[in-house]
SEPABA-69158 format. One line per 8 residues: number of its first residue (from 1); for each residue x, y, z of C-alpha. Coordinates in pm, 1 decimal, padded with zeros to 6 digits. Each point is the difference from the previous one (the first is absolute). Example, Ala and Ser with C-alpha at 12.3 -4.5 7.8 and 13.67 -1.06 7.14 Angstrom:
BEGIN
1	01230.0,-00450.0,00780.0 ~ 00137.0,00344.0,-00066.0 $
***
This chain:
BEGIN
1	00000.0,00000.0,00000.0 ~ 00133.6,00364.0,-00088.6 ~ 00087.5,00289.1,00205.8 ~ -00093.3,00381.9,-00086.7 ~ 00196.0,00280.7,00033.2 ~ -00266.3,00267.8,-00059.9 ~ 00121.3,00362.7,-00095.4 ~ -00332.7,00091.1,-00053.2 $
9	-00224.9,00332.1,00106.6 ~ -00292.7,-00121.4,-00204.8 ~ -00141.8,-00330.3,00223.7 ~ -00299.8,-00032.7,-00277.4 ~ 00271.1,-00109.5,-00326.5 ~ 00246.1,-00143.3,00287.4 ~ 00290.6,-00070.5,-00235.3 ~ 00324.1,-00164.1,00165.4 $
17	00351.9,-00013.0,-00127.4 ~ 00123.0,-00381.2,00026.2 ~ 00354.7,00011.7,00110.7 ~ 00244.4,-00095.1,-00223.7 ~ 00062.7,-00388.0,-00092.1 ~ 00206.4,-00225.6,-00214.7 ~ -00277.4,-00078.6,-00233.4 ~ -00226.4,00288.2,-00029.3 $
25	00167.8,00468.3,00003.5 ~ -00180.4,00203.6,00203.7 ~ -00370.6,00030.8,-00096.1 ~ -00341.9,00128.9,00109.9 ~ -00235.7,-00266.9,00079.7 ~ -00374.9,00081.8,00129.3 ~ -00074.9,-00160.5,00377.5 ~ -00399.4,-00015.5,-00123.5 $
33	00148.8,-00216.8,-00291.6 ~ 00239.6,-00217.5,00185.7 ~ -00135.7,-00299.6,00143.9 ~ 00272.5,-00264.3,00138.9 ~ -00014.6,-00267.9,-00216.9 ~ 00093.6,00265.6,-00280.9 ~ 00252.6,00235.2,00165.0 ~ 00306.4,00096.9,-00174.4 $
41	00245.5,-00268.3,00013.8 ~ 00289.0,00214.6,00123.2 ~ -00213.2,00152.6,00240.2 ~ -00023.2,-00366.4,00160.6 ~ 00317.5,-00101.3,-00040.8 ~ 00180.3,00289.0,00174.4 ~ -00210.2,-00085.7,00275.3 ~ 00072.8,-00358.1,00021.3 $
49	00377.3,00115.2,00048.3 ~ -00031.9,00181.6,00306.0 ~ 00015.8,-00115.2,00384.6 ~ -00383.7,00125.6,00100.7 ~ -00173.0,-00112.6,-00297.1 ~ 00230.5,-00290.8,-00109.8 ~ -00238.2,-00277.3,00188.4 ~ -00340.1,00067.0,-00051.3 $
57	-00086.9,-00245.2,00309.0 ~ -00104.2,00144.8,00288.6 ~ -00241.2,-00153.1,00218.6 ~ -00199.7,00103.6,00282.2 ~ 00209.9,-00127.7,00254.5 ~ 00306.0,00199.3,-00143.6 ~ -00164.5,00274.1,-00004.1 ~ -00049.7,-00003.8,00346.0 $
65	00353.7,-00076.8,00113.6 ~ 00131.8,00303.8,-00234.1 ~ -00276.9,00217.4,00155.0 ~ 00063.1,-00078.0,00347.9 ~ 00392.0,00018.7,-00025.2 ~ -00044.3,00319.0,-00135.1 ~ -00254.4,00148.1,00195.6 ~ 00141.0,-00084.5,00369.2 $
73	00328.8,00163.6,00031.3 ~ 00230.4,00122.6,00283.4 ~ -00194.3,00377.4,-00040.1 ~ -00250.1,-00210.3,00204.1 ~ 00191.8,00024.3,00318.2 ~ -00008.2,00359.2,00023.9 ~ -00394.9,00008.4,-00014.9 ~ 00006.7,00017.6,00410.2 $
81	00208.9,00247.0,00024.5 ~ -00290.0,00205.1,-00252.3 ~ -00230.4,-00087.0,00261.7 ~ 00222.0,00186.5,00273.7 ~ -00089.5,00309.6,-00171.1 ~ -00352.4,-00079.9,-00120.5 ~ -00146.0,-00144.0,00297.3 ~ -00230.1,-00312.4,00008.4 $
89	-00264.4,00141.6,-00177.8 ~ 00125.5,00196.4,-00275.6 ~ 00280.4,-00299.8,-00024.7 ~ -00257.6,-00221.7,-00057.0 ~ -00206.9,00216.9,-00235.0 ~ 00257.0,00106.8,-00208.3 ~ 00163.4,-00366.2,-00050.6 ~ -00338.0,-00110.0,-00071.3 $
97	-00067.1,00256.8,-00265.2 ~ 00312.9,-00028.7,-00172.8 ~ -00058.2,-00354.8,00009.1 ~ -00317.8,-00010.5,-00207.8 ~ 00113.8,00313.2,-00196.8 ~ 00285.4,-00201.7,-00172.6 ~ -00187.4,-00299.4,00055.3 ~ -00247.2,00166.3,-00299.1 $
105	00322.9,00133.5,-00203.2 ~ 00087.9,-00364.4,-00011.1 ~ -00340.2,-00084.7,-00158.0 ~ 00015.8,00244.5,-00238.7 ~ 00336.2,-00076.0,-00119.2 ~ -00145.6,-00367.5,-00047.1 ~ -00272.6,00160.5,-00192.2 ~ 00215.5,00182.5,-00226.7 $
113	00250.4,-00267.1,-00069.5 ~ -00196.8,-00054.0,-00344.8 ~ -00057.7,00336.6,-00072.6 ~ -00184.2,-00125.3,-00320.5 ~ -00090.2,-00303.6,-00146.8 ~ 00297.6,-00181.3,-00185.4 ~ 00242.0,00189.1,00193.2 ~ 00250.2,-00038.1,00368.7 $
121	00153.5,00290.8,00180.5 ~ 00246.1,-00214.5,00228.0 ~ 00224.6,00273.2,00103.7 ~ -00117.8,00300.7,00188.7 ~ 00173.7,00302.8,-00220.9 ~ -00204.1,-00125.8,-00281.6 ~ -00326.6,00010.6,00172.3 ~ 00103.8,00335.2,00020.8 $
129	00114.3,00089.7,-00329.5 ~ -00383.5,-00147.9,-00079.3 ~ -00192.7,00249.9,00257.5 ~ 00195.6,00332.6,-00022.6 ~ 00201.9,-00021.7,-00365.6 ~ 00339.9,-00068.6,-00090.9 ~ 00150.1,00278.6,00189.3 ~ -00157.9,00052.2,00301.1 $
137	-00087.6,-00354.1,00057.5 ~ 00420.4,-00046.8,00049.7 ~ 00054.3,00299.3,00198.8 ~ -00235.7,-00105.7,00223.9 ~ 00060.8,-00370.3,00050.7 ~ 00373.2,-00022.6,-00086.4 ~ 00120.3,00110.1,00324.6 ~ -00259.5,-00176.5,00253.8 $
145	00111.2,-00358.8,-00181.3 ~ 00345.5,00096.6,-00016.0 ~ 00002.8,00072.8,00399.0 ~ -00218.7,-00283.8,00027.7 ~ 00232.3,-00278.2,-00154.3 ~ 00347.4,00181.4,00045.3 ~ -00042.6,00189.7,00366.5 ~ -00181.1,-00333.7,00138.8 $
153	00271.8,-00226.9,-00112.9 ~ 00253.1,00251.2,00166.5 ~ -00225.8,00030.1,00317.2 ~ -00031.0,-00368.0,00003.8 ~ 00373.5,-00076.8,-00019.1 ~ 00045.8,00291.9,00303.1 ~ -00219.0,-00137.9,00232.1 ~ 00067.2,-00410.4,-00152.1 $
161	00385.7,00099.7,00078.9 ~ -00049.7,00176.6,00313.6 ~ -00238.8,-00291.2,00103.9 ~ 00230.9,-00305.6,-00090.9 ~ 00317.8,00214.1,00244.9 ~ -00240.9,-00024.6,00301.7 ~ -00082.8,-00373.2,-00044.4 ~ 00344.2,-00041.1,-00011.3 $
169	00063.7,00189.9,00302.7 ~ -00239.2,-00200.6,00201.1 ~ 00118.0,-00301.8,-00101.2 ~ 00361.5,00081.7,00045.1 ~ 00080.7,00176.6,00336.1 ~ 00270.9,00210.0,00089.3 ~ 00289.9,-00200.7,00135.7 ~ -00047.0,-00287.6,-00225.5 $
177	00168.5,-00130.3,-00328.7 ~ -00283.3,00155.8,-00238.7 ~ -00096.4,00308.1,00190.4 ~ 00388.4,00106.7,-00074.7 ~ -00070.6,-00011.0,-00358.0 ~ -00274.6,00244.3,-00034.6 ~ -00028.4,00178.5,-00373.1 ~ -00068.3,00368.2,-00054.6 $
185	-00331.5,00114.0,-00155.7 ~ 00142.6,00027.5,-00329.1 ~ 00062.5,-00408.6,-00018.8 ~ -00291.6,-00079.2,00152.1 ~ -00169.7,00180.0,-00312.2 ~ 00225.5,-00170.3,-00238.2 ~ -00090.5,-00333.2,00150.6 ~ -00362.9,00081.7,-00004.5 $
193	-00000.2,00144.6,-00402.5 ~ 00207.7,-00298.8,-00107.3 ~ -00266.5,-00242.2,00170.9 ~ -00235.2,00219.5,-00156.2 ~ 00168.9,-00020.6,-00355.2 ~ 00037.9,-00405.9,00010.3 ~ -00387.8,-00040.2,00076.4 ~ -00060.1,00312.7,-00258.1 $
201	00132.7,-00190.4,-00302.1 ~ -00321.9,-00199.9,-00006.6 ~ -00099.7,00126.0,-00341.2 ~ -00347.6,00068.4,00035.8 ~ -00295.8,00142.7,00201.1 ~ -00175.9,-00336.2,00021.2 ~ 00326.9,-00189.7,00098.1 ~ -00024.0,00206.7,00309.0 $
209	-00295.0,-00138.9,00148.9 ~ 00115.1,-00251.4,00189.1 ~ 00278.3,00291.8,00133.6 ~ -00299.3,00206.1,00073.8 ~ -00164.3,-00265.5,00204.5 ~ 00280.0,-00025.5,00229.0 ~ -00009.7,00380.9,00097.3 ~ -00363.5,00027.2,-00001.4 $
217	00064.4,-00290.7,00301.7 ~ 00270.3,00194.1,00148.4 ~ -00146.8,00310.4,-00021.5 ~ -00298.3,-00123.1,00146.8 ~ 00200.7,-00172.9,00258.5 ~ 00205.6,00221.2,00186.8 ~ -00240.0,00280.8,00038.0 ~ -00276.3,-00238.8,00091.9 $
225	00307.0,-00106.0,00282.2 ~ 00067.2,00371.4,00102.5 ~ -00384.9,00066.8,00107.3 ~ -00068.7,-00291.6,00121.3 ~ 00341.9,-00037.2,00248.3 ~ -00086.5,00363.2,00087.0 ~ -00402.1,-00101.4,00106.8 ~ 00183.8,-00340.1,00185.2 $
233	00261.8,00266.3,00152.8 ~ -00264.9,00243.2,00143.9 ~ 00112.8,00413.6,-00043.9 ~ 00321.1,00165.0,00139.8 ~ 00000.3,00154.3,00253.0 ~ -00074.8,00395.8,00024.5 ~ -00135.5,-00025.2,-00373.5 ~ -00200.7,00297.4,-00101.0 $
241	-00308.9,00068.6,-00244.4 ~ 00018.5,00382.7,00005.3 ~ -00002.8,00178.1,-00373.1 ~ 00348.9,00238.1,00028.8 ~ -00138.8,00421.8,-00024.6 ~ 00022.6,00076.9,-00371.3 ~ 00282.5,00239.4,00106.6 ~ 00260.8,-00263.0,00107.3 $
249	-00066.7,-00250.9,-00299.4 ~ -00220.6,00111.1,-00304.1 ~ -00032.0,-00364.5,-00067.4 ~ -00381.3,00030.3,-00093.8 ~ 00066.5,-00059.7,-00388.6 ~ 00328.2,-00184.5,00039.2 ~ -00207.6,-00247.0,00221.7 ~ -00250.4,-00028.8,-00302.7 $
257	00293.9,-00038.2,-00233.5 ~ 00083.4,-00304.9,00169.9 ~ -00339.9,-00118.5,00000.9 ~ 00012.9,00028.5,-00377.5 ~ 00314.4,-00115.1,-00097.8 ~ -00044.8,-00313.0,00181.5 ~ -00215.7,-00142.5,-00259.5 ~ 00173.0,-00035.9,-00314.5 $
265	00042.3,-00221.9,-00351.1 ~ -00240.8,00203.6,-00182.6 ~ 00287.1,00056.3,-00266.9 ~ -00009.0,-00381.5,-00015.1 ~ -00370.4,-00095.4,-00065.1 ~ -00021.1,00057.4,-00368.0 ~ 00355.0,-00183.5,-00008.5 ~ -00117.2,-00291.4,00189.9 $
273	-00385.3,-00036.8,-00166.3 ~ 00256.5,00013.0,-00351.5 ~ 00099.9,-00359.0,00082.7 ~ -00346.8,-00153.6,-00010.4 ~ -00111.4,-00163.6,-00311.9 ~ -00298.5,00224.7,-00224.3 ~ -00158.1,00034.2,-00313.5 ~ -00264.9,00185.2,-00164.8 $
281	-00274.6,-00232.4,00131.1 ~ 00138.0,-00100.9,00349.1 ~ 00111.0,00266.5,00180.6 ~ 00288.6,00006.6,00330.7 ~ -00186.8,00197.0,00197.0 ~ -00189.2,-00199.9,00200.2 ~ 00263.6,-00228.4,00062.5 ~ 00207.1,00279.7,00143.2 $
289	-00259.2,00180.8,00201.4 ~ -00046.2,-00347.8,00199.8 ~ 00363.9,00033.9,00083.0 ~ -00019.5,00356.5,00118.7 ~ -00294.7,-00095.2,00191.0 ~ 00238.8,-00296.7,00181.0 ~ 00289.5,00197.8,00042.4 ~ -00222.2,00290.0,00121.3 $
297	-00175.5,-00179.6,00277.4 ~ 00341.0,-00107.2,00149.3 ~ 00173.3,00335.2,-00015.0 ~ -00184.0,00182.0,00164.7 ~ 00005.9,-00297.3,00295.7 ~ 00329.7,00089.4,00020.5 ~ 00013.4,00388.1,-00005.6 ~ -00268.7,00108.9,00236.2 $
305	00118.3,-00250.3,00320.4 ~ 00380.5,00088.9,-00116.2 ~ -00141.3,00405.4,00083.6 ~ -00262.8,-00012.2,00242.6 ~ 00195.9,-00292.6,00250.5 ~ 00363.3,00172.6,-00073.0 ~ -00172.6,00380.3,00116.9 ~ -00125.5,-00235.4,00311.2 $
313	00302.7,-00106.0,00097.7 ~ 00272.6,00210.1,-00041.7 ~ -00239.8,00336.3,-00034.5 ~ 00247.6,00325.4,-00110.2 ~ 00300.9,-00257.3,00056.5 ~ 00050.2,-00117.7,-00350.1 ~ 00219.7,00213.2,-00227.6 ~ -00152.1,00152.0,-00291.8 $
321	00323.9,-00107.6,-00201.4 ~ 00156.7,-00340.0,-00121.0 ~ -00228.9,-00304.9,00086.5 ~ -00207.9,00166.9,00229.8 ~ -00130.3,-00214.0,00234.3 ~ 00242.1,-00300.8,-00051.3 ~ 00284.9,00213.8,00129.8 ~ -00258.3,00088.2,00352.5 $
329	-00098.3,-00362.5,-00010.3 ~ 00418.0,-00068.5,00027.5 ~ 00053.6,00289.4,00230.1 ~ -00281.4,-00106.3,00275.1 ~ -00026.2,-00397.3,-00108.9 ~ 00320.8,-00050.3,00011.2 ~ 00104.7,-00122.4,00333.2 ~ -00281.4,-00230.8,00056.2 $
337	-00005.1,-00124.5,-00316.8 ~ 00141.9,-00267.2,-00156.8 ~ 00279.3,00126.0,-00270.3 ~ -00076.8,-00303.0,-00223.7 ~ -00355.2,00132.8,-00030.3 ~ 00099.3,00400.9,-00041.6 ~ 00302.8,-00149.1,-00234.6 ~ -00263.1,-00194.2,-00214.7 $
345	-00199.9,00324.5,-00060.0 ~ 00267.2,00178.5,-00142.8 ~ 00068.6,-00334.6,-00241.4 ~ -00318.1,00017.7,-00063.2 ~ -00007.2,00390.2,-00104.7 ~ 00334.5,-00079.2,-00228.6 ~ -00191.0,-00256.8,-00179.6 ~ -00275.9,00208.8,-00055.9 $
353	00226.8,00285.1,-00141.7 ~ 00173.5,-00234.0,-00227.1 ~ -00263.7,-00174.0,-00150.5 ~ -00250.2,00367.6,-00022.6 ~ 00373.8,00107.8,-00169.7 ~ -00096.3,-00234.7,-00336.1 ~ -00349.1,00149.3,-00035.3 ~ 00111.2,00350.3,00027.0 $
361	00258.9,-00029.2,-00199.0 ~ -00162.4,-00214.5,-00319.7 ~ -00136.2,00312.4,-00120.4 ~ 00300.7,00189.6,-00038.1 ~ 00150.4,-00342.9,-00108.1 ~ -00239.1,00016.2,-00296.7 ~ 00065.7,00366.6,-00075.1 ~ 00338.6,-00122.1,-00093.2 $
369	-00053.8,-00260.6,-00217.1 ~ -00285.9,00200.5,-00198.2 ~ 00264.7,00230.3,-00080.5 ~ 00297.2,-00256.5,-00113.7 ~ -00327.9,-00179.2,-00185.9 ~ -00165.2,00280.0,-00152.9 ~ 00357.0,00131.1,-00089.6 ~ 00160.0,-00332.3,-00135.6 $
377	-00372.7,-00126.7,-00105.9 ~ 00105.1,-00330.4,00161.2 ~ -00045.1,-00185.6,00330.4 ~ 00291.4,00052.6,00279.2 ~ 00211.5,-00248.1,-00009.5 ~ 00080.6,-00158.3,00350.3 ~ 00335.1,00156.3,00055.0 ~ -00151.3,00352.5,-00090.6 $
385	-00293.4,-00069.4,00266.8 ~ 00234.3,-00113.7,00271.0 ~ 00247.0,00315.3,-00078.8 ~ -00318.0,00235.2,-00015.6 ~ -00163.0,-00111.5,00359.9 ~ 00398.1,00021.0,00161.4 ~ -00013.7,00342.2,-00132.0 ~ -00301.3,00069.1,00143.8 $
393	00070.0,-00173.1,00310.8 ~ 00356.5,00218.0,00024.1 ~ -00213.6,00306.0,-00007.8 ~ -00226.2,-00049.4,00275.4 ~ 00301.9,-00158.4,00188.5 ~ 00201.2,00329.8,-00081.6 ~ -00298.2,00200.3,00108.3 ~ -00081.7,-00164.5,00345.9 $
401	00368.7,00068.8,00088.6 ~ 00006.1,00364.5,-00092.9 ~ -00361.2,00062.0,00145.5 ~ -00036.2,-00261.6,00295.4 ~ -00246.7,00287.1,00134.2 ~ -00240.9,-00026.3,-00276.7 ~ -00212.4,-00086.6,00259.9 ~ -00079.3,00314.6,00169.5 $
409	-00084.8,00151.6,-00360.2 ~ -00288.1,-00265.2,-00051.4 ~ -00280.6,00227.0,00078.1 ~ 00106.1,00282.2,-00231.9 ~ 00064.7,-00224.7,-00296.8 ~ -00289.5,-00199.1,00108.6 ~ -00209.4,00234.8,-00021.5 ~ 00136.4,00144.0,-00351.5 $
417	-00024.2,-00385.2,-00138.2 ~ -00153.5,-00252.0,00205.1 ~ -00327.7,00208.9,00114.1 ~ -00101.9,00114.8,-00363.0 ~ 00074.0,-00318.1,-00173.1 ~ -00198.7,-00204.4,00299.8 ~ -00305.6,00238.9,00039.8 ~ -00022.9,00275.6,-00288.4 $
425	00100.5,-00164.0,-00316.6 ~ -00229.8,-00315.7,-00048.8 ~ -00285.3,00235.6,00106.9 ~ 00078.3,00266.6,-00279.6 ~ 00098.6,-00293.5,-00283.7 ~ -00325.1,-00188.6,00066.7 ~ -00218.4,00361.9,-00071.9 ~ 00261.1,00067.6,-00335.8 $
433	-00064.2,-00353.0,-00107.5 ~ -00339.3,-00124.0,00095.4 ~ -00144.7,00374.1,-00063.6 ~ -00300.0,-00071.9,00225.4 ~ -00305.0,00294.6,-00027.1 ~ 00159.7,00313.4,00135.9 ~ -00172.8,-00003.1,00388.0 ~ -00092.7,-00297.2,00006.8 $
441	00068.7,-00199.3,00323.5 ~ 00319.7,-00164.4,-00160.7 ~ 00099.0,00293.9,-00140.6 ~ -00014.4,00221.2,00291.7 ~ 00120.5,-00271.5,00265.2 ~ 00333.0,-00037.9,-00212.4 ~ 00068.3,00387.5,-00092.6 ~ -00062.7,00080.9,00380.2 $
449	00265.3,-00262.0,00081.6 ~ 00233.2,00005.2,-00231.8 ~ -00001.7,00403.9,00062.2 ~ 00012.5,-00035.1,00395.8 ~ 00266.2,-00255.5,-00068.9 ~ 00220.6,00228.8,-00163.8 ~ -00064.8,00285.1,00217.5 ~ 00099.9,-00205.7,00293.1 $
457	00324.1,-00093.7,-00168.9 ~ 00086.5,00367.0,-00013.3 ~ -00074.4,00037.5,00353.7 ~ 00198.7,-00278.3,00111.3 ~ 00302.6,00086.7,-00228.2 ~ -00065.6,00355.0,00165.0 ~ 00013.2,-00165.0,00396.5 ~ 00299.1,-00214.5,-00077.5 $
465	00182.3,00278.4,-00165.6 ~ -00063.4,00230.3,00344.5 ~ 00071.6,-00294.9,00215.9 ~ 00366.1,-00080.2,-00120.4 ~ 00035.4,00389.1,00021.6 ~ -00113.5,-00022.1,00393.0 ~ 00192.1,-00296.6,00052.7 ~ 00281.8,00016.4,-00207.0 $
473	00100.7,-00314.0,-00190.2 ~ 00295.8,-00272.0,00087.3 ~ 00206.5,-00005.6,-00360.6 ~ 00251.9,-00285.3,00115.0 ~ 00098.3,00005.6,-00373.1 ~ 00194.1,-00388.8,-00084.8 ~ 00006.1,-00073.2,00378.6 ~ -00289.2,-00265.7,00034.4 $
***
């Protein structure tokens, strides 16, 4: 089945430009006229060559495991510390809103996977180049999936690296033969990306499935350990539930940053639905919609006692940077606690990193081998695929060293990338593409959200922007 690049302004003739293939120059087909069984052989064949539309055999059951690998991350563990600020009730409100908010971007982007009949967007920037033209349609969604793929696969291998040195150092006192060994930050990053790079040469999205399964369990795993230790472990002593005077903190919006940030893998959906088999009569999107609605049920199982029993026990204790509540759970766990159990945590939370590493990372993965493909009009030969994912791999490696406190910028480029892509975009694409009655309920629901959603990105931006000016900001520039 084809993909569209659409640089289009006129939705009613819809012509697409097929990108360039070994068998067919660059032409204008017509997306009304283009069922699968007769799209442009090139068109298909390019696709065939790439790692997220290679296999075409994606099942329910993948789906899930690439959703929920995704979708819980280590932003998770800050999600207390949001509730420091917000209070119970707001805390709860607002993860419960931005909850079913995205939940409702994810069902659009399902919708709009098959924008029309006979045709697959499978990659988020040209869902884009669809709704808003050739132009805009980049500017607006180059940068969110670039952040998305790039800055999570360089998050991922700071707190995956930072994570693997303190199971080490639990497991290898001072005073013995391995605790006199301990590695600097930097190796512990190199061991983590190379890990990262063996598992990553897996050549395509579907191959990854049974990778995905194992941090979907892991994920699951050690924060399901963390609240429920915490619950068995009762709260610390002198904790505190009182919301810090605007004056001393301004964390309001940086609070509901966190909140949003913490769910994430919207730049993945289209990516992921791309690997299920569909034609002109039988159609993927049921099939993935039943594998949201999985993954969905269990996510949020995970989230809301993670927030609501980590504010309960540890209160205004837990740090709003790092892992949040795993370093409080170390701090006030950690003497009557077994280190075996706070040591399999942080394996745990490495696994997780390195396997939600290969999903974040297959999109920029492909982005590499469309250009060699498109350019050479030939599929990548092996040693070209291996070099190109090293060289990726160097490059987040590279920039984890030089920015190990990428970390404390998440809210302001969250709120630039994450935030619109999450909760503005699908809204806006699904009225640009669907062009329901103007005021209708569909129509108004969407262009009040997608509007809101963009409004509150500024406003966060703004908050983080006056918050590192309060604050200041710790550059420890290649000294991780």
């Amino acid at each position: 089945m084809g993909e569209v690049v659409v640089p289009i302004e006129d939705h009613d003739s819809m012509q697409v430009y097929a990108p360039p293939t070994p068998t067919a120059p660059l032409e204008i087909i017509t997306v009304k006229d283009t069922p699968v069984a007769s799209a442009p052989p090139g068109v298909v064949e390019l696709e065939s060559w790439l790692p997220l539309t290679e296999s075409r055999n994606g099942t329910t059951f993948s789906a899930v495991f690439h959703l929920l690998c995704s979708g819980i991350g280590f932003q998770a563990l800050l999600l207390p510390a949001a509730f420091s600020s917000l209070g119970w009730a707001w805390g709860t409100i607002c993860l419960s809103i931005a909850y079913t908010w995205q939940l409702y971007t994810t069902w659009l982007l399902v919708d709009l996977h098959e924008p029309v009949p006979g045709s697959r967007c499978s990659r988020f920037v040209r869902l884009s180049i669809i709704a808003f033209g050739q132009r805009l349609g980049k500017l607006l969604a180059i940068f969110p999936v670039m952040y998305l793929s790039g800055g999570s696969c360089v998050m991922l291998i700071i707190t995956g690296g930072n994570s693997m040195k303190q199971f080490f150092n639990i497991l290898c006192e001072e005073g013995t033969m391995c605790g006199s060994k301990s590695l600097s930050g930097t190796h512990w990053f190199l061991i983590f990306t190379c890990v990262a790079l063996i598992i990553g040469q897996l050549p395509t999205l579907n191959s990854l499935a049974r990778v995905s399964l194992i941090g979907a369990i892991t994920s699951i795993g050690y924060i399901t350990m963390i609240w429920t230790l915490s619950i068995s472990k009762g709260r610390t002593n002198g904790v505190s539930y009182s919301i810090p005077d605007a004056e001393e903190s301004g964390n309001i919006l940086n609070a509901i940053s966190i909140v949003m940030l913490a769910f994430r893998g919207h730049n993945l959906i289209l990516e992921i639905q791309g690997t299920f088999p569909s034609d002109s009569k039988h159609s993927c999107r049921k099939s993935m919609w039943r594998g949201v609605m999985v993954s969905y049920i269990i996510i949020p199982m995970c989230l809301f006692p993670l927030a609501i029993v980590g504010f309960w026990a540890y209160g205004n204790k837990i740090p709003a940077k790092g892992v949040g509540i795993l370093t409080a759970f170390s701090q006030f766990r950690g003497q009557d606690m077994s280190k075996l159990v706070i040591g399999l945590i942080y394996l745990w939370l490495t696994i997780s990193c390195v396997t939600s590493y290969q999903i974040y990372a297959m999109p920029a993965f492909d982005n590499l081998e469309f250009v060699y493909a498109s350019s050479r009009k030939r599929r990548c030969p092996g040693w070209v695929r291996v070099g190109l994912r090293l060289f990726f791999g160097g490059i987040t490696f590279f920039i984890a060293v030089a920015f190990p406190f990428l970390g404390s910028l998440a809210p302001l480029i969250g709120g630039m990338a994450v935030v619109p892509l999450t909760f503005a975009y699908p809204c806006l694409m699904w009225i640009s593409i669907r062009k329901p009655r103007p005021k209708s309920g569909m129509w108004s629901l969407n262009l009040g959200l997608g509007c809101f959603g963009i409004v509150l990105s500024i406003v966060l931006v703004v908050a983080a922007v006056w918050n590192l000016a309060d604050q200041g900001l710790d550059a420890n520039f290649f000294s991780p």
